[in-house]
C-alpha positions as CSV (number, residue, x, y, z in Angstrom):
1,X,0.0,0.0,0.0
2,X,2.8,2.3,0.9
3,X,4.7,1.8,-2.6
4,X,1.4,2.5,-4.5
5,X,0.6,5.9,-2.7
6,X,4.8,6.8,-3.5
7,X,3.4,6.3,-6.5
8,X,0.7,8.3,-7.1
9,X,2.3,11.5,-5.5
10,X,5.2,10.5,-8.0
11,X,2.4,10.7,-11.1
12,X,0.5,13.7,-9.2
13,X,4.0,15.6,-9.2
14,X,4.4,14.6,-13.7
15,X,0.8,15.9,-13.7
16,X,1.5,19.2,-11.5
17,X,4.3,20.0,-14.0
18,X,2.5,19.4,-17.3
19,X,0.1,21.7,-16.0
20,X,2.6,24.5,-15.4
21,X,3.7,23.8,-19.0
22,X,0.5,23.9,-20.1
23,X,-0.5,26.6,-18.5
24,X,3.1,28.4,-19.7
25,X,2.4,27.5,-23.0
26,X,-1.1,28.7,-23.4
27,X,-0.3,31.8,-22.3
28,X,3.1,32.1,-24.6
29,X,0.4,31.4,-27.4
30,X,-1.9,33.8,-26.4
31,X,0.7,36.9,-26.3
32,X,2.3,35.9,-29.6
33,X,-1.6,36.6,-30.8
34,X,-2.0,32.6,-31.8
35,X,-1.8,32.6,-34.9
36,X,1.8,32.4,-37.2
37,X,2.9,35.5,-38.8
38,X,3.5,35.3,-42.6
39,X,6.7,34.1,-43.2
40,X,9.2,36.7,-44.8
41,X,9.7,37.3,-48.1
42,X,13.3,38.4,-47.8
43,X,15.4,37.0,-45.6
44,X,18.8,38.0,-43.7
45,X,20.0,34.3,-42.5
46,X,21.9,34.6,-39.0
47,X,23.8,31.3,-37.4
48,X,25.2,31.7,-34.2
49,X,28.3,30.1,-34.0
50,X,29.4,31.4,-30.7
51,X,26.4,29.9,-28.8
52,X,28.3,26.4,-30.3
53,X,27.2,24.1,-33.2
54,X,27.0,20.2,-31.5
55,X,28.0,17.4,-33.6
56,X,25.0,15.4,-32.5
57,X,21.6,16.5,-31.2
58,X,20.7,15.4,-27.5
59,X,19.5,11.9,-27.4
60,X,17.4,12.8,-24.8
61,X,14.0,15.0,-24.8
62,X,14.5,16.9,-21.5
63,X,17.4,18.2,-22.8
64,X,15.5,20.1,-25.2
65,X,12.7,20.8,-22.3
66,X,15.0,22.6,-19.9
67,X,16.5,24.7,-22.6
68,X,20.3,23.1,-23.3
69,X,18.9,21.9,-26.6
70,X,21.3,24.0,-29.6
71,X,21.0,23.8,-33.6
72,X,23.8,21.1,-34.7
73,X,25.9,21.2,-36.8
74,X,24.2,19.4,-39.8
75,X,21.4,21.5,-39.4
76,X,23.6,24.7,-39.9
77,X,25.0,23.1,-43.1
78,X,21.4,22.0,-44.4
79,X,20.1,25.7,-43.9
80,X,23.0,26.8,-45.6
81,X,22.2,24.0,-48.5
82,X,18.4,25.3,-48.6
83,X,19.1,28.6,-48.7
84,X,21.2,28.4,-51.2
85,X,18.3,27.5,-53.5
86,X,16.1,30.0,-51.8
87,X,15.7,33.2,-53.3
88,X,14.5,34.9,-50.4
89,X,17.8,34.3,-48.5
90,X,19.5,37.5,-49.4
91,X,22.6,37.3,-46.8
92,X,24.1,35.3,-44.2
93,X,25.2,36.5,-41.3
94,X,27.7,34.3,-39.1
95,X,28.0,35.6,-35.5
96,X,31.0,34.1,-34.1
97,X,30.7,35.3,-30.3
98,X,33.5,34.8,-28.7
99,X,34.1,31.7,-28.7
100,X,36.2,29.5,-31.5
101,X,34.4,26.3,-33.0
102,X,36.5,23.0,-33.5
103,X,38.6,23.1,-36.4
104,X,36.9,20.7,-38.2
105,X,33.5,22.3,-37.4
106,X,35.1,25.6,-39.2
107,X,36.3,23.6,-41.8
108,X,32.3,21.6,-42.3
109,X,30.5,25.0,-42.2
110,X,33.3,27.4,-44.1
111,X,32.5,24.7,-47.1
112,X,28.9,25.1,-47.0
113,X,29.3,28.9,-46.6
114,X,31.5,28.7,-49.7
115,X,28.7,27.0,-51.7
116,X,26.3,29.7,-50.5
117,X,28.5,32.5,-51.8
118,X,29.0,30.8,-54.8
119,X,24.9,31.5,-55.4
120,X,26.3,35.1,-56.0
121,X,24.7,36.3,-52.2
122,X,27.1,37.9,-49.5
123,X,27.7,36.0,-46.3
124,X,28.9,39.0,-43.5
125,X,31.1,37.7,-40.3
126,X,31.2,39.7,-36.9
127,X,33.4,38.8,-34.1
128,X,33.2,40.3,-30.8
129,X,37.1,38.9,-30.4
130,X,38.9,36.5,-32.4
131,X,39.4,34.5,-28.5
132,X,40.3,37.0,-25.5
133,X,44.6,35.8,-24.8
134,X,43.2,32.7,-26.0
135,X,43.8,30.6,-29.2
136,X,41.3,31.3,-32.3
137,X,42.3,29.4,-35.4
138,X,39.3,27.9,-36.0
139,X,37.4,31.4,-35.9
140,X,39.2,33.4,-37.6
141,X,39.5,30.5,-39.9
142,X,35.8,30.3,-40.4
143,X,35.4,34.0,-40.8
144,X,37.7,33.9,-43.4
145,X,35.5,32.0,-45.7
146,X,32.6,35.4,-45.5
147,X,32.5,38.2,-48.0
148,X,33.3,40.8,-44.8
149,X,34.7,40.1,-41.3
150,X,33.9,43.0,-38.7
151,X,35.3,43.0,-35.3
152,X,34.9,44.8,-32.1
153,X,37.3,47.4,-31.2
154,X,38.3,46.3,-28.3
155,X,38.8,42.5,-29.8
156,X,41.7,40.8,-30.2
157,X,42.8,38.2,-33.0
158,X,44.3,35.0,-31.1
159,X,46.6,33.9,-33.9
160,X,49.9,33.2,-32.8
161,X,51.0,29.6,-34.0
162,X,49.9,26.0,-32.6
163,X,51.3,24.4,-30.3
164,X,50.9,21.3,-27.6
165,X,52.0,20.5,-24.2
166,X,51.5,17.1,-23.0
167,X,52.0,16.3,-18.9
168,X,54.2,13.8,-17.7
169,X,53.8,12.2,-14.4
170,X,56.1,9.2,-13.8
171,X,58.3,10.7,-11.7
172,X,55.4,12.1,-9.5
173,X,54.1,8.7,-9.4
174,X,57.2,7.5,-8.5
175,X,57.3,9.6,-5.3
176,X,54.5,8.7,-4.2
177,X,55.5,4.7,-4.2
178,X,52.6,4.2,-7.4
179,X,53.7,2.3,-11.1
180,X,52.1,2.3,-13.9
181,X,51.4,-1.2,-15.2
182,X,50.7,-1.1,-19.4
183,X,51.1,-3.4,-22.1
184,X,50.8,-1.6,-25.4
185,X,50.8,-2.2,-29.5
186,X,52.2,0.5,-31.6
187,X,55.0,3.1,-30.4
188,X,52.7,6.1,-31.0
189,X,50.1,4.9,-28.5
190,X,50.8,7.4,-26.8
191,X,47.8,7.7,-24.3
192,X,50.2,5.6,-21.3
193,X,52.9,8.1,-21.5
194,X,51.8,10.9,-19.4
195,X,52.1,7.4,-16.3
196,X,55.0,5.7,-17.7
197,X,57.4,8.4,-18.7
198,X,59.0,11.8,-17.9
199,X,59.6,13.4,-21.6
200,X,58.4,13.3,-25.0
201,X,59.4,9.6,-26.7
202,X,61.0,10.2,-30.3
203,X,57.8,8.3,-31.2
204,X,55.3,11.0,-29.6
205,X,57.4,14.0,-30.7
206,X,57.5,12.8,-34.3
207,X,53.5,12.2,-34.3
208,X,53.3,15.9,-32.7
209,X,55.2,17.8,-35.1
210,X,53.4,16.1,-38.1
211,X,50.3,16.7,-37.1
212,X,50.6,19.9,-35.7
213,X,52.4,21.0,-39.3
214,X,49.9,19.6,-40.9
215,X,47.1,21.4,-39.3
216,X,48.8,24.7,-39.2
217,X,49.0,24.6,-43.2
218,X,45.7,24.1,-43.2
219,X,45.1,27.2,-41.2
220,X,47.8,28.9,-42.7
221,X,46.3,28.0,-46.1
222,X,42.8,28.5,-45.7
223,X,43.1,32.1,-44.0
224,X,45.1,33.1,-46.3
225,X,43.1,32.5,-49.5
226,X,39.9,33.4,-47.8
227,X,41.5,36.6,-47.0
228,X,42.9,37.0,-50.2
229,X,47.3,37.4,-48.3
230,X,50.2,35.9,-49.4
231,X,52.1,33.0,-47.5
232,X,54.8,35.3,-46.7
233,X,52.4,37.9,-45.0
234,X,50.0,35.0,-43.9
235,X,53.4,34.3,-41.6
236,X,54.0,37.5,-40.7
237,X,51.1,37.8,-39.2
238,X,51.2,34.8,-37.1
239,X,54.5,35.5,-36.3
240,X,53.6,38.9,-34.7
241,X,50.9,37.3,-32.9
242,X,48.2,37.6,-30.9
243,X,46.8,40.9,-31.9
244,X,45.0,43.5,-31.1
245,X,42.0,44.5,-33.6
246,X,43.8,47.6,-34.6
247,X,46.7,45.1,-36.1
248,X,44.0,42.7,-37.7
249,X,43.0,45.5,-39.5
250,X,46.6,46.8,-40.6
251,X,47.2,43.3,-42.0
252,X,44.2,42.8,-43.7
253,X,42.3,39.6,-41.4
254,X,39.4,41.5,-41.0
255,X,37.6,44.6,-42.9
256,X,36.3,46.5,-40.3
257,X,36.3,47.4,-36.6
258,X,32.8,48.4,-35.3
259,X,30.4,47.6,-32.3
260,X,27.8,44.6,-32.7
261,X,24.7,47.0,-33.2
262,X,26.9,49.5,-35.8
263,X,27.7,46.0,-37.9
264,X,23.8,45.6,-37.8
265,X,22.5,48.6,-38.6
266,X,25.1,48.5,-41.8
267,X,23.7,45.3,-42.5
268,X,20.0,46.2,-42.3
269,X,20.4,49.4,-44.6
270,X,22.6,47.3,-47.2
271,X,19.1,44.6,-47.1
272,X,16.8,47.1,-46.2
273,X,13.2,45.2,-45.8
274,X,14.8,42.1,-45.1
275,X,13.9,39.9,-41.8
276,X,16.8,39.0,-39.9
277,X,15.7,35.1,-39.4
278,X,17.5,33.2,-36.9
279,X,19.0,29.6,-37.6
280,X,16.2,27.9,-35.4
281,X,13.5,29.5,-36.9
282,X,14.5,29.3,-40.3
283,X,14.0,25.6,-40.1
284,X,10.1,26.5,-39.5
285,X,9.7,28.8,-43.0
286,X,12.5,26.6,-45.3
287,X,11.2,24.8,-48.7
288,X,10.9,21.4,-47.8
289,X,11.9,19.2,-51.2
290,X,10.0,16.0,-51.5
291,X,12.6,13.3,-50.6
292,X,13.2,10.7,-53.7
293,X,14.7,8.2,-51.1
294,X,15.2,8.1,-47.1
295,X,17.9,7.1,-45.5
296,X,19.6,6.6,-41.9
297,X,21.6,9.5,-40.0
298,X,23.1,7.6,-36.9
299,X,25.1,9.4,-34.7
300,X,28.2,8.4,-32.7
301,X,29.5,10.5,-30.5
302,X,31.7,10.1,-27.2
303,X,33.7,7.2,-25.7
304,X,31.9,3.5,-26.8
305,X,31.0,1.6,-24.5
306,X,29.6,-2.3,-24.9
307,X,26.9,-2.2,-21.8
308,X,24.3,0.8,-21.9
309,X,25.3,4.7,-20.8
310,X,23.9,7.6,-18.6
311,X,21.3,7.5,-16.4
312,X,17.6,7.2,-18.3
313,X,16.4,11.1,-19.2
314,X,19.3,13.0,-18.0
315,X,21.3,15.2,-20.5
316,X,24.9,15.6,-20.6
317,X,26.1,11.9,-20.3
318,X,29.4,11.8,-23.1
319,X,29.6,7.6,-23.3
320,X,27.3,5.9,-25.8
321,X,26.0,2.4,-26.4
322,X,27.8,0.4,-28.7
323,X,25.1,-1.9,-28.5
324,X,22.2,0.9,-29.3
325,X,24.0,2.4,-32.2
326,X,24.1,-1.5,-33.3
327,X,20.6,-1.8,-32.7
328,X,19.9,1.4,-34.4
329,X,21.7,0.2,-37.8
330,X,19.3,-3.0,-37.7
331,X,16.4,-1.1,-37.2
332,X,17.1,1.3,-40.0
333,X,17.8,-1.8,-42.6
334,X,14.4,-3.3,-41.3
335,X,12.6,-0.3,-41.5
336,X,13.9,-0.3,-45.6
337,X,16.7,2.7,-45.9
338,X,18.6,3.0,-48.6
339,X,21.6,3.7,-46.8
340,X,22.9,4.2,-43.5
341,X,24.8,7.3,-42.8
342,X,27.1,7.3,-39.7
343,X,28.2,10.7,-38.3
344,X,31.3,9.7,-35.7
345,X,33.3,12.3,-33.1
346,X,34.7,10.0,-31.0
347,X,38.0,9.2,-29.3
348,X,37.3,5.5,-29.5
349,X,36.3,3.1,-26.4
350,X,36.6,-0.8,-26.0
351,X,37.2,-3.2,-28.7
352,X,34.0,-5.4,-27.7
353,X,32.2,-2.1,-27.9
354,X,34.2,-1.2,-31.5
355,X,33.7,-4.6,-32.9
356,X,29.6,-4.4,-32.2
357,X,29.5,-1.4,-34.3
358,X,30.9,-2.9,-37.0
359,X,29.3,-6.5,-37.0
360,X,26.0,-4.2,-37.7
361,X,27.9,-2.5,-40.2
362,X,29.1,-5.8,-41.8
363,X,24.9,-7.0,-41.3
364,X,23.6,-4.0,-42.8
365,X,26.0,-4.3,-45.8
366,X,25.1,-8.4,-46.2
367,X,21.6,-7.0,-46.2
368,X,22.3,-5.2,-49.1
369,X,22.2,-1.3,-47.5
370,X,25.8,0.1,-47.9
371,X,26.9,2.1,-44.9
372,X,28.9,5.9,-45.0
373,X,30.9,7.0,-42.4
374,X,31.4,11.2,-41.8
375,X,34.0,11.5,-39.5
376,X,34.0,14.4,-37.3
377,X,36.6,16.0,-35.1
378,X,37.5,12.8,-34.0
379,X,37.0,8.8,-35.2
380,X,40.3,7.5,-33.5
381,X,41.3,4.1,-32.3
382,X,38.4,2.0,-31.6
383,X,35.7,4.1,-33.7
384,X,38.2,3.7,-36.5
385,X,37.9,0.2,-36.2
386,X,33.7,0.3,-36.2
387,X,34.4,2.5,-39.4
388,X,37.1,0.4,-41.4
389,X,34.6,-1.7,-42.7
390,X,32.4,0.9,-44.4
391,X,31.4,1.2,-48.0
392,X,33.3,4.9,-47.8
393,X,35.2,7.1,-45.4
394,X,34.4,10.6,-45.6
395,X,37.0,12.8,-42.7
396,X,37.9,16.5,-43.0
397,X,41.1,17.4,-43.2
398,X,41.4,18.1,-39.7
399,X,39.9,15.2,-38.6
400,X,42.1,13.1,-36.4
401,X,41.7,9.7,-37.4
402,X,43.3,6.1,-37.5
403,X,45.4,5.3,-34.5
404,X,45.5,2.1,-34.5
405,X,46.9,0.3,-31.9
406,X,45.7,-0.9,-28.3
407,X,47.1,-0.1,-24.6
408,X,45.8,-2.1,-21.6
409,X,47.0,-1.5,-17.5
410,X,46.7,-0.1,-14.9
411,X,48.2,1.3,-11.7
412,X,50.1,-0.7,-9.3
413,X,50.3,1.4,-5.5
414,X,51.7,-1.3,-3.2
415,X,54.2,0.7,-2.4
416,X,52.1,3.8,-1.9
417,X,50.1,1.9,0.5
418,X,52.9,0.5,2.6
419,X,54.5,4.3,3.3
420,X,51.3,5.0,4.4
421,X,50.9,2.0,6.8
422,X,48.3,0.2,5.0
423,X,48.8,-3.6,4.9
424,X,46.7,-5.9,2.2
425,X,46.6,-9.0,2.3
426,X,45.3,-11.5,-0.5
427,X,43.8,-14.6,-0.4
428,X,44.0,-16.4,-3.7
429,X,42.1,-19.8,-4.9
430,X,43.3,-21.8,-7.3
431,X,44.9,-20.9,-10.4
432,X,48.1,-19.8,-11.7
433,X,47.5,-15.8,-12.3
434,X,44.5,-15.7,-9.7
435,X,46.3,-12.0,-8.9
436,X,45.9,-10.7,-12.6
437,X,43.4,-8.5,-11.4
438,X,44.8,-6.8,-8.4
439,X,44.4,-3.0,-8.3
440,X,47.4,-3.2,-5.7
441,X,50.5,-5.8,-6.7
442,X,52.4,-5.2,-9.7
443,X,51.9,-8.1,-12.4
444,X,54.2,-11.2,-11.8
445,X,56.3,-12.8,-14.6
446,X,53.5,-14.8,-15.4
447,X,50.6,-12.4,-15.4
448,X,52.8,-9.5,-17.7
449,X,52.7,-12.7,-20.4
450,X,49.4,-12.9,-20.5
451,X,48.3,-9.4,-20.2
452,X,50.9,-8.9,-23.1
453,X,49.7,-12.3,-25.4
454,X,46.1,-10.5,-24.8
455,X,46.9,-7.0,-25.8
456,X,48.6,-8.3,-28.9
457,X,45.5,-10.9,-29.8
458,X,43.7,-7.5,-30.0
459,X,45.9,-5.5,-32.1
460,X,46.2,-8.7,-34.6
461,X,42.2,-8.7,-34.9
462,X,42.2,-5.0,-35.1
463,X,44.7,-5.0,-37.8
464,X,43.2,-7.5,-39.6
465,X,40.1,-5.7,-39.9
466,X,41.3,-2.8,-40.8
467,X,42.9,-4.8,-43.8
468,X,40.0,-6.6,-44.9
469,X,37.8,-3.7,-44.7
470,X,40.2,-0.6,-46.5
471,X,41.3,-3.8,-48.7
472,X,44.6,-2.7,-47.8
473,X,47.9,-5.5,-47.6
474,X,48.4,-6.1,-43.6
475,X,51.6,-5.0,-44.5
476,X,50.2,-1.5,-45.4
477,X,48.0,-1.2,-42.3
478,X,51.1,-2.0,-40.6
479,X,53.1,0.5,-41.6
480,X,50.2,3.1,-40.9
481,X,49.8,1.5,-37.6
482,X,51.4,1.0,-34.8
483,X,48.7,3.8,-32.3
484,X,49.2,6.6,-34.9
485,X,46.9,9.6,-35.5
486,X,46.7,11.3,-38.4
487,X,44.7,14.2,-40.0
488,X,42.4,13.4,-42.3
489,X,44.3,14.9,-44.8
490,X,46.6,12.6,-44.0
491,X,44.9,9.5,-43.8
492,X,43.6,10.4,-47.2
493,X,46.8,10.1,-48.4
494,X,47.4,6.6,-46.4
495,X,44.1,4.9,-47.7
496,X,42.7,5.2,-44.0
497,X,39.4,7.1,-46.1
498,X,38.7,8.1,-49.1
499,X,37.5,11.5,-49.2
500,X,37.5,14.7,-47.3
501,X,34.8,17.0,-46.6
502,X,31.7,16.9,-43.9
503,X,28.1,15.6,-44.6
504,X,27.5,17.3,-47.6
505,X,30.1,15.0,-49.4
506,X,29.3,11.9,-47.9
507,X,25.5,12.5,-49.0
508,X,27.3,12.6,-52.5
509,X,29.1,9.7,-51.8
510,X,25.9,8.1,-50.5
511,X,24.1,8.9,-53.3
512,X,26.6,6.7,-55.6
513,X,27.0,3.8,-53.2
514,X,23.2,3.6,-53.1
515,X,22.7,4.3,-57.1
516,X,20.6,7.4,-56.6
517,X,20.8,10.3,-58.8
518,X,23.4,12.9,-58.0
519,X,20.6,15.8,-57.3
520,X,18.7,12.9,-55.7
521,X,16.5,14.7,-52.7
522,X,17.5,12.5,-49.8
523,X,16.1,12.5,-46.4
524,X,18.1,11.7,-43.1
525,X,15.7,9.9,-40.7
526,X,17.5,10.1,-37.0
527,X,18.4,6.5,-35.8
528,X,17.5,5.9,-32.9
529,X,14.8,8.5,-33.3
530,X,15.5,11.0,-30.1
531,X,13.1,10.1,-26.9
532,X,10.3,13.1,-26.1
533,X,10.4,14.8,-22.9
534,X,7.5,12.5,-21.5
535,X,9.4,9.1,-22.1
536,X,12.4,10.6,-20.4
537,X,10.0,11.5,-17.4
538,X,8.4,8.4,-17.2
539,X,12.2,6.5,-17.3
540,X,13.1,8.5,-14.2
541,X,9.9,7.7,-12.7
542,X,10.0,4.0,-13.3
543,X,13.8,3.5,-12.4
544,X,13.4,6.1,-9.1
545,X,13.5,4.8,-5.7
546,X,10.1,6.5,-4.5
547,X,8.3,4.4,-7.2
548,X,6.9,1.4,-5.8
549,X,4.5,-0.2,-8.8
550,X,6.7,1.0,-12.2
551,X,3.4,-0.5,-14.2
552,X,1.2,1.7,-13.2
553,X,3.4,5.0,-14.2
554,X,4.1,2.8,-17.4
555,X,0.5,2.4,-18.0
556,X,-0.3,6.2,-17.0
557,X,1.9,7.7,-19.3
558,X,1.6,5.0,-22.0
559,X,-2.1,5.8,-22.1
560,X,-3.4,7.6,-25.3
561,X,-5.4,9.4,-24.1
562,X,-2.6,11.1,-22.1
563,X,-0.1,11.0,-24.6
564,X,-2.1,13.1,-26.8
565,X,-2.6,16.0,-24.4
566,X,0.8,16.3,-23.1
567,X,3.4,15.0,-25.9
568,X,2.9,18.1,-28.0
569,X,3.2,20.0,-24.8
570,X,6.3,18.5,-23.6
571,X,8.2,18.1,-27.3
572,X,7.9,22.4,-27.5
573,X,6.2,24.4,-25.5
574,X,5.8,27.5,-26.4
575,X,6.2,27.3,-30.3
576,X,4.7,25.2,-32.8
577,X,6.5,22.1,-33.9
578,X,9.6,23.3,-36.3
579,X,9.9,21.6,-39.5
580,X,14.4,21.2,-39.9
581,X,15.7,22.0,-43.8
582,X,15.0,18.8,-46.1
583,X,18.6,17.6,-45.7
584,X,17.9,16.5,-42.1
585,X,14.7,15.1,-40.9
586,X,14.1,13.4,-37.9
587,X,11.6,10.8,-36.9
């Protein structure tokens, strides 16, 4: 009796704060006069890039509920797409904050601005500062790509070369009576060395200084045409570095210095009558095409994992499923896609967790649905190995990417624990290497073999795949191995993927794997579709200790009847529901 009255005060509390929403909603509605205003006729497109553009939208509705719901970055390249073929787009307008995006996200959205200017229409840049004594590559890189960058007076331009430090701790580890314990395939897996080592290996520095030349002619390169300077004073710039706004100007990165509401009022009298639409809302008024084909967008972001992740409804968990991005690739092949398109930023994670993603790859592709991968700022080590076995790579040049090899460990603190007068003692039953798994003793003879014959059975299979999959000798893969990253530019050039460029091109590549059209219309369905607000409430509810009968929440909020009156509540209040450009739709 007491667990079903925990209950009902549980499903009386959902209740009392649908009502508030209701109640917030119905009165949002009734100021903005409830009805939609016409949609403009000329428009002045504005994407905030300083409020940040995620890789992947949150997999979880409350996100969106309590307000830390963003536009991606997909949808900021599909309105740049639309728009492009809209005639009532006569500008775009990137504000860039304060803030610098990821390199490759400047890279992904200075392509699709490209393509937009290429329509013939302006596309305007305002910084506030190019960072603040901080690094700003990206932005300024991304800015460079616009017709006109404006910057605030009192900005600065944080351009001044890259660089990396990297911490070392063995010796503090040391001191303190604590070893690191790791077993490791490839000199360039690099991760152990901040435990096991008190400088840069030749190994790591040679993998630094490649990759941080390669990316800084990309910078270099890319600033420099966007802003029209030669290499020489593309260097002398970065050279002199950071700068204040007054320098920018002198050496040409930006075009004028001027206060966020001067840069606006210039823009409004250059498109006088124009509405300045924001990137959200311009999903609402958008042409939607009529899709020729449909297929999967399946997003993998964060560290893999092979059991589930994150507590049920609550935002800002960063490790994902291996199993329910598996799941998600079946489902799309049953529910007849033509393709599925996986979008990874991801460091990697276990190889169980790695080798479940691409067993549904490999399932999906028997099935007779070919599978893209777009990487993202990241597809290293383990998410490289669920995207070997694709139909086609698509990375930007930034992109880091391969590294493969394996590391396994951990720390042994004995002798901390001894200095400190702490005595363990271990009981062991039978078995040879019944300590492997000791958090306190170093391994043994015995145990290092193993741990080493283990760590080497996984780089072997991970190899292998790799080889089977890029249809590369071993011998290649090899050579390109051993823990590396690389850019994508140079994995490109290594056969690790097969073309650079963000969604955009791997919808192109898409297209020809499936044997669509090249202007073929195609929509992006989300797999697995994102869960509303009112599922995420009634996971918390069923899984919460106050709920003694989880059936009756699950058939409360499971009832039609229910669902009906507060779904479109909880999924927006406050605003109709907002139809996203036809690139991107979810389900």
């Amino acid at each position: 009796m007491l667990g079903f009255f925990k209950t009902l005060f549980a499903i009386i509390g959902v209740i009392a704060t649908v009502l508030v929403i209701a109640v917030v909603w119905l009165v949002w509605d009734w100021i903005g006069g409830g009805d939609e205003a016409a949609a403009p006729q000329r428009i002045a497109l504005r994407i905030d890039v300083g409020a940040g553009l995620p890789d992947a939208p949150p997999s979880t509705g409350l996100a969106a509920l309590i307000g830390t719901s963003r536009p991606t970055l997909a949808e900021a390249v599909a309105a740049l797409e639309t728009a492009g073929s809209d005639a009532r787009v006569e500008a775009v307008i990137l504000d860039l904050g304060t803030t610098s995006p990821a390199l490759t996200t400047a890279q992904e959205l200075g392509d699709a601005v490209a393509r937009f200017r290429a329509t013939g229409r302006p596309v305007y840049a305002f910084a506030d500062t190019f960072g603040e004594l901080a690094p700003a590559e990206a932005a300024l890189l991304l800015a460079a790509q616009a017709d006109e960058v404006s910057l605030r007076p009192v900005g600065m331009v944080g351009l001044a070369g890259l660089s990396a430090e990297v911490p070392f701790a063995a010796e503090a580890l040391a001191s303190l009576g604590i070893t690191a314990e790791v077993a490791r395939r490839g000199d360039y897996k690099t991760f152990p060395d901040t435990f096991t080592e008190s400088e840069l290996t030749p190994a790591y520095r040679e993998m630094l200084v490649s990759l941080l030349g390669d990316l800084s002619d990309q910078v270099s390169a890319g600033i420099a045409a966007g802003r029209g300077l030669s290499d020489a004073a593309m260097a002398a710039a970065i050279d002199r570095g950071p700068l204040t706004a007054d320098e920018a100007l002198e050496l040409g990165l930006v075009d004028r210095l001027e206060s966020r509401s001067a840069f606006l009022r210039r823009i409004e009298q250059a498109h006088s009558g124009a509405s300045l639409v924001a990137l959200a809302d311009y999903g609402a008024i958008a042409p939607v095409a009529e899709p020729s084909a449909h297929a999967a967008l399946v997003h993998l972001s964060g560290v893999m994992v092979a059991g589930e992740s994150g507590s049920p409804g609550l935002p800002g968990d960063t490790a994902q499923s291996a199993q329910r991005i598996a799941d998600a690739i079946s489902d799309a092949v049953a529910d007849g896609v033509v393709a599925v398109l996986i979008r990874m930023d991801s460091p990697g994670g276990s190889p169980v967790a790695a080798a479940i993603v691409a067993d549904a790859v490999a399932d999906a592709q028997q099935a007779g649905v070919p599978v893209i991968v777009s990487m993202g700022q990241t597809a290293a080590s383990g998410a490289y190995w669920a995207a070997a076995g694709a139909d086609a790579i698509v990375a930007e040049p930034a992109t880091q990417t391969g590294s493969i090899g394996v590391f396994a460990g951990g720390l042994a603190t004995a002798a901390f624990w001894d200095r400190i007068g702490v005595n363990w003692e271990r009981v062991e039953a039978d078995g040879d290497n019944a300590g492997f798994w000791s958090s306190i003793q170093p391994y043994d003879t015995a145990e290092r073999a193993r741990l080493d014959a283990l760590v080497q059975a996984i780089y072997d299979a991970f190899v292998d795949h790799v080889s089977e999959g890029r249809g590369l000798d071993r011998a290649a893969v090899e050579a390109v191995a051993e823990g590396r990253v690389w850019t994508g530019r140079q994995a490109l050039e290594n056969g690790l993927v097969d073309r650079l460029g963000g969604l955009e091109a791997a919808l192109d590549v898409l297209r020809q794997e499936a044997g669509l059209a090249p202007d073929a219309v195609v929509a992006l369905l989300a797999y697995p579709p994102p869960r509303s607000a009112l599922e995420d409430i009634g996971s918390l509810l069923a899984t919460g200790p106050a709920v003694g009968d989880a059936a009756l929440v699950d058939r409360v909020l499971s009832h039609p009847a229910a669902r009906a009156l507060l779904e479109p509540l909880l999924a927006s209040p406050g605003q109709g529901m907002v139809r996203t450009p036809p690139a991107l739709l979810m389900r």
